[in-house]
C-alpha positions as CSV (number, residue, x, y, z in Angstrom):
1,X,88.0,105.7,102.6
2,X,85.6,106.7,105.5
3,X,84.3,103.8,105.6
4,X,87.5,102.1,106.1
5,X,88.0,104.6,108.8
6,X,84.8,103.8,110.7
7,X,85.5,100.3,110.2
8,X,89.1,100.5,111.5
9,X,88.8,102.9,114.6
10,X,85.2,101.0,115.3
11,X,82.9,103.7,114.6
12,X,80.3,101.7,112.9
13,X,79.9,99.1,115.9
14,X,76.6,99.3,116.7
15,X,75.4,100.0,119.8
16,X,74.3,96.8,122.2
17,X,72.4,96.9,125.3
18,X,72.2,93.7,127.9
19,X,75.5,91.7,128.8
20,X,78.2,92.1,127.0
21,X,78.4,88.9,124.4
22,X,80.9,86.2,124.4
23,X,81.7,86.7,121.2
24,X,82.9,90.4,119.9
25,X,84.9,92.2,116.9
26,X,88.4,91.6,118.4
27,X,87.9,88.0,119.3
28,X,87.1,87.1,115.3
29,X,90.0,89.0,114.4
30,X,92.8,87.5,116.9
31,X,90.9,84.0,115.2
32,X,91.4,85.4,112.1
33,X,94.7,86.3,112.1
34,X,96.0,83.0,114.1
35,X,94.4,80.9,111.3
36,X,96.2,83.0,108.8
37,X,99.7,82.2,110.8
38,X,99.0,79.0,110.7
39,X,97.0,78.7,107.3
40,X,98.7,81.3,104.9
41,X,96.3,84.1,103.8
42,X,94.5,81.6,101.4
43,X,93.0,79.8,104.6
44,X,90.9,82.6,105.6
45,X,87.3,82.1,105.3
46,X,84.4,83.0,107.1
47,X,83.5,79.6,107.5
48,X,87.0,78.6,108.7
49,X,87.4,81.6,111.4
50,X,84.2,80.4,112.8
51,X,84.6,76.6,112.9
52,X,88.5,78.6,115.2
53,X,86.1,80.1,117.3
54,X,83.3,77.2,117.8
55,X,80.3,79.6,116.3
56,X,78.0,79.5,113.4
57,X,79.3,81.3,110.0
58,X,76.8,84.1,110.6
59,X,77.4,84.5,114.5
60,X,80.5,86.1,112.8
61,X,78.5,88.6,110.8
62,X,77.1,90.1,113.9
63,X,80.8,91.3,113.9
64,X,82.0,91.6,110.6
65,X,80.2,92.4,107.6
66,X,82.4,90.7,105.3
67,X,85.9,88.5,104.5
68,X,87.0,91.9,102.8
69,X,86.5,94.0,106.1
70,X,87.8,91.2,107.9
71,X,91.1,91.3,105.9
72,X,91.2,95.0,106.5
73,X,91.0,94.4,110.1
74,X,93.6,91.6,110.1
75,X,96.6,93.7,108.7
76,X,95.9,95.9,111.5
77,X,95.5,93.8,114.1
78,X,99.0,92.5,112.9
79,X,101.0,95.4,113.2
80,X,99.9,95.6,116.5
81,X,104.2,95.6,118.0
82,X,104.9,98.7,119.5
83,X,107.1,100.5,116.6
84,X,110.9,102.3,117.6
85,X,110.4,105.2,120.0
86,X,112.2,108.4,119.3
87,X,115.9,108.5,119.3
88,X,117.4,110.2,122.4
89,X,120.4,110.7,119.9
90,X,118.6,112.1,116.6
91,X,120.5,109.6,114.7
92,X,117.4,109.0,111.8
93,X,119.2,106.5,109.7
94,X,119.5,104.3,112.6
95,X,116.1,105.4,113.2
96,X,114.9,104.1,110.4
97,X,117.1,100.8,110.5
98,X,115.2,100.0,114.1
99,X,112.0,101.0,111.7
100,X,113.0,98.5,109.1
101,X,114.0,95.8,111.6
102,X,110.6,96.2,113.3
103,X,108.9,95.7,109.6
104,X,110.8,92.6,109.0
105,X,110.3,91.0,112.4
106,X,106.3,91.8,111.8
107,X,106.0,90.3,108.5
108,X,108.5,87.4,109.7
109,X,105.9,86.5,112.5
110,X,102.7,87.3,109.9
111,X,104.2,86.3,106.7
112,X,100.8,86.1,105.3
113,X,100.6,90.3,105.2
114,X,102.6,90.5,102.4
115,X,100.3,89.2,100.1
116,X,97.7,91.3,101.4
117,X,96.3,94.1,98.9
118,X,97.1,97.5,99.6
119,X,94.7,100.4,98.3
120,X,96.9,103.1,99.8
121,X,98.5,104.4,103.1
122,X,97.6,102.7,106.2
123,X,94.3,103.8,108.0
124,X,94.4,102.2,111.4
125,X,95.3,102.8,114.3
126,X,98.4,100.7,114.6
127,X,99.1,100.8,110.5
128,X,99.4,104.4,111.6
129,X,101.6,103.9,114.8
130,X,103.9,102.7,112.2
131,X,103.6,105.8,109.6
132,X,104.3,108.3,112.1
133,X,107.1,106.5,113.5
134,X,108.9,106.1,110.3
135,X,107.8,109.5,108.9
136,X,109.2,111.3,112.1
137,X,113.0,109.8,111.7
138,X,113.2,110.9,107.8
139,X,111.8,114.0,108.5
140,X,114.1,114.5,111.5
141,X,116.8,114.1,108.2
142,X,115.8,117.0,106.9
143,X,112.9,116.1,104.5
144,X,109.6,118.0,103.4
145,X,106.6,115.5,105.1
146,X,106.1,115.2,101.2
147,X,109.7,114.1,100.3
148,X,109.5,112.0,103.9
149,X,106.6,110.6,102.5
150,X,107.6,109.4,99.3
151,X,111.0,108.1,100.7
152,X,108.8,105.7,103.5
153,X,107.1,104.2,100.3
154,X,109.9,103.6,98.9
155,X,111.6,102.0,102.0
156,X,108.7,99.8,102.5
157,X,108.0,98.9,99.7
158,X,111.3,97.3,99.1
159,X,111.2,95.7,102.9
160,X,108.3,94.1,101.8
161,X,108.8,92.9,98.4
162,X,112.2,91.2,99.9
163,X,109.9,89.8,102.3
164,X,107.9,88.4,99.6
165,X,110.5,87.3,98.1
166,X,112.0,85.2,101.2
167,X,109.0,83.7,101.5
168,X,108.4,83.2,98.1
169,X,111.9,80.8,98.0
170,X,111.2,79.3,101.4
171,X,108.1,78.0,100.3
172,X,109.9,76.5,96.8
173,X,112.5,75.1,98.7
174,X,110.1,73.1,101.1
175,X,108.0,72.0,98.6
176,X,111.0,70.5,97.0
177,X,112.3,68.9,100.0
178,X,115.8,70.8,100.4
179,X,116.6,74.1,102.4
180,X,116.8,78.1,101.3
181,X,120.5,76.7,101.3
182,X,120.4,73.7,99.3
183,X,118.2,75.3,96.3
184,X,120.7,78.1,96.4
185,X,123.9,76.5,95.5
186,X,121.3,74.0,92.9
187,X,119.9,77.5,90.9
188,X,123.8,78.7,90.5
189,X,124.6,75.3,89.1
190,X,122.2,75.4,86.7
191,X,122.6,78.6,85.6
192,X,126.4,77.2,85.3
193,X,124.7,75.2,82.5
194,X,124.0,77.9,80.4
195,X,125.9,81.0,81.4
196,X,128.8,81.8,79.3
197,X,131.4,84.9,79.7
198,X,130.3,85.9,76.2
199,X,126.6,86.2,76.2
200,X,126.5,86.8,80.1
201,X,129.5,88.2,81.2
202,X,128.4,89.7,84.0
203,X,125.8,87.5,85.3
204,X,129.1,85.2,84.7
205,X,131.4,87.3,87.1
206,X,128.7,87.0,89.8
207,X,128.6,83.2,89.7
208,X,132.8,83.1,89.6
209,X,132.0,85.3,93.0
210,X,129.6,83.0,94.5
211,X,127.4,85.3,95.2
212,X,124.5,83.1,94.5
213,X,126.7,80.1,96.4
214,X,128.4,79.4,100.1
215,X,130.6,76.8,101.3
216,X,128.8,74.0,102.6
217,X,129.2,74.4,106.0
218,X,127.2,77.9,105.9
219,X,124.2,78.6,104.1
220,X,123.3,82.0,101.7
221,X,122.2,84.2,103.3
222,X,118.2,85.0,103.4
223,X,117.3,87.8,100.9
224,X,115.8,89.7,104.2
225,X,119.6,89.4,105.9
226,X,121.1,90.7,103.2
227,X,119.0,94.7,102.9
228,X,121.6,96.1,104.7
229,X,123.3,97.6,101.3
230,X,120.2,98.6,99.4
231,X,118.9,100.4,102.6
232,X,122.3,102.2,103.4
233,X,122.4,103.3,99.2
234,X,118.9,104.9,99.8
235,X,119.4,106.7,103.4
236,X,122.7,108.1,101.4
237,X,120.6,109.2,98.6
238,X,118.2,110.9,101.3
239,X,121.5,112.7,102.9
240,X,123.0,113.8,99.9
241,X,119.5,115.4,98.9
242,X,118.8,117.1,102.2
243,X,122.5,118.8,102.1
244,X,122.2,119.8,99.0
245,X,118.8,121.6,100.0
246,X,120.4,123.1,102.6
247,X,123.2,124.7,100.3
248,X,121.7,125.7,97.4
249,X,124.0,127.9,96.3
250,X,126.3,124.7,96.0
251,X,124.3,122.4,93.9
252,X,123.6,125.2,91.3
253,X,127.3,125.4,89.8
């Protein structure tokens, strides 16, 4: 990891005397990352960031060593929105909702980020922006920094999988020529097709709910709009657990 470190806070950057060149680390990245806005993550090349910028494929590796470190650089770069500040009210869960809303609204504008790899916690500057602010509101709950910890995976990991997901289903539906809407209400007839109350009687139930339809004046709504639950079950779960570490006493009987 130290040399993602180095790479990351620009400690391996070496040393240039004369004017300053035209051409530098951040400029490649910004390229970088508006190609993969524009491009999807799969549109990223070395050749392709340079032909952006109007340079030769190895002016770029005066900059960057590689597509990898490039990458690396990118999802940094991309979480470079200012997280939520401390609450002047203490109120963590709605801490963490700002937290989550921020998360979504980056990987809405950067879509490409979610397909990203991920080796481990964040490393950068503003990947760690992000960690502290999230880490700060659950251990303002009451959490260990180790419990805080493991809860912040789990939040964002299920932020971005339903981000994944989104996209995922946006993309099927444009490639199909209909909206998120559209393919919606065309899955739950289908599954119509073949779901009966006695082999599926739940799956069933849902589809006599329309929870996979809406009217046709108003679309489903986008996995992303619908966290609210999921989120709310796990900040209960995180309650629940810090009271009942406070009163010990209690949760032995």
């Amino acid at each position: 990891m130290t040399r993602e470190i180095e790479l990351l806070w620009g400690l391996r950057e070496p040393g240039r005397r004369g004017p300053k060149p035209k051409l530098n680390r951040e400029g490649v990245v910004r390229a970088a990352v508006a190609v993969a806005d524009a491009e999807g993550l799969e549109g990223v090349s070395m050749q392709r960031v340079a032909r952006e910028l109007g340079y030769t494929t190895m002016s770029l590796y005066r900059h960057v060593d590689s597509k990898e470190d490039l990458l690396v650089l990118m999802v940094d770069a991309a979480m470079a929105q200012d997280p939520p500040e401390p609450r002047a009210d203490g109120d963590w869960r709605a801490g963490i909702q700002a937290w989550v809303s921020g998360c979504r609204e980056m990987y809405r504008h950067h879509p490409w980020v979610v397909f990203a790899a991920v080796f481990g916690p964040p490393l950068g500057p503003n990947g760690l922006r992000w960690m502290e602010a999230g880490l700060r509101e659950l251990v303002g709950a009451g959490l260990t920094t180790a419990d805080a910890v493991q809860v912040l995976m789990t939040v964002s990991g299920v932020v971005r999988d339903t981000c994944r997901i989104e996209l995922d289903m946006r993309r099927a539906a444009e490639a199909a020529g209909s909206t998120l809407a559209e393919r919606e209400r065309a899955h739950a007839r289908s599954l119509g097709r073949v779901v009966t109350p006695e082999r599926f009687p739940t799956i069933a139930a849902m589809l006599d709910d329309g929870v996979m339809t809406a009217a046709d004046t108003a679309a489903p709504a986008a996995p992303t709009d619908d966290m609210s639950f999921s989120l709310e079950r796990i900040l209960d779960g995180v309650e629940v657990y810090v009271e009942r570490q406070r009163r010990p006493e209690a949760s032995a009987r």
